[in-house]
Steps between C-alpha positions, in 0.01 A plus 500: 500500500245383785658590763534943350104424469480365822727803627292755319186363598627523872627877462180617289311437863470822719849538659303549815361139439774313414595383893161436535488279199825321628386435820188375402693228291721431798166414694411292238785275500438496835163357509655243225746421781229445754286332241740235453564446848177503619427204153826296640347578879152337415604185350809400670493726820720771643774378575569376168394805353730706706774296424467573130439829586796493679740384230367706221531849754893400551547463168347853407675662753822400325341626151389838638811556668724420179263705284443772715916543575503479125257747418660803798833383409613410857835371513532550909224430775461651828220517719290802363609309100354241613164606645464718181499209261315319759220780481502468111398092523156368432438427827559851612448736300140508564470419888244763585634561826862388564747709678869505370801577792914510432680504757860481559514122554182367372180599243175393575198474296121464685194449376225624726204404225499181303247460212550135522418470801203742512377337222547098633362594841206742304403154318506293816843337440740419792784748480787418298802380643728697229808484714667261313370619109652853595837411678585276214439773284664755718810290552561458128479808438734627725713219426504624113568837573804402756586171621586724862165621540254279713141539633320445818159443518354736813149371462299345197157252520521275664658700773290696727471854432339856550181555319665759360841406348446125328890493374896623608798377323869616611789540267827489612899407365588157645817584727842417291731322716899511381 
């Protein structure tokens, strides 16, 4: 019975509203995200607070991918499959400026402007070496969706990159050898 409330409550807003009103909720489970790390960054440092960072990020990359296959009922994966359900996650669906590119061989994702970074360096925080948070998370998702596909990390913090792209992951099928 809660959740038709909760339904009707969401579809009595403006129709014109109602991606405005999810992304807004996105952002804030966002800033619980970074909330939480920053907490576990403060008292124990950040290494330690990637690290859990790191772990819980793998293991929602495994939930979103289940759920989202799930929800699209995809039974088969290929590249552009793939980057679709990848553009439906929680971690991208609201990256304000990525850029999405299939290609025959290989789908990349970029993300030229990160909020979490803008924000850490806009508070006088060293940025964050995310690298390892994001290719967990990347890697079990693609792992969820297909055991075949893989992904490469181009560039992430802490690698060096242009002031204007902060992010580049690669997807690819691993080569089957008979």
């Amino acid at each position: 019975m809660t959740r038709d409330r909760d339904i009707a409550l969401f579809t009595a807003l403006p129709k014109e509203r109602q991606a405005e009103f999810l992304f807004m909720h996105l952002r804030n489970l966002w800033a619980v995200d970074g909330l939480y790390f920053l907490g576990i960054e403060e008292r124990y440092g950040t290494e330690v607070a990637t690290e859990v960072d790191a772990k819980v990020w793998s293991v929602m990359g495994k939930i979103e991918a289940r759920k989202l296959k799930e929800f699209f009922q995809i039974t088969t994966i290929d590249l552009s499959t793939a980057m679709r359900l990848l553009s439906y996650t929680g971690w991208a669906m609201d990256l304000e400026d990525k850029e999405i590119e299939v290609l025959k061989d290989r789908a990349i994702i970029r993300n030229r402007h990160c909020r979490v970074q803008t924000t850490r360096l806009s508070k006088g925080l060293a940025e964050f070496g995310c690298k390892p948070v994001r290719l967990g998370f990347l890697r079990a998702f693609v792992k969820e969706l297909d055991p075949r596909l893989q992904v490469t990390c181009v560039r992430c913090p802490p690698d060096r990159h242009p002031q204007d792209l902060w992010c580049e992951w690669e997807l690819t099928f691993k080569e089957t050898t008979v």
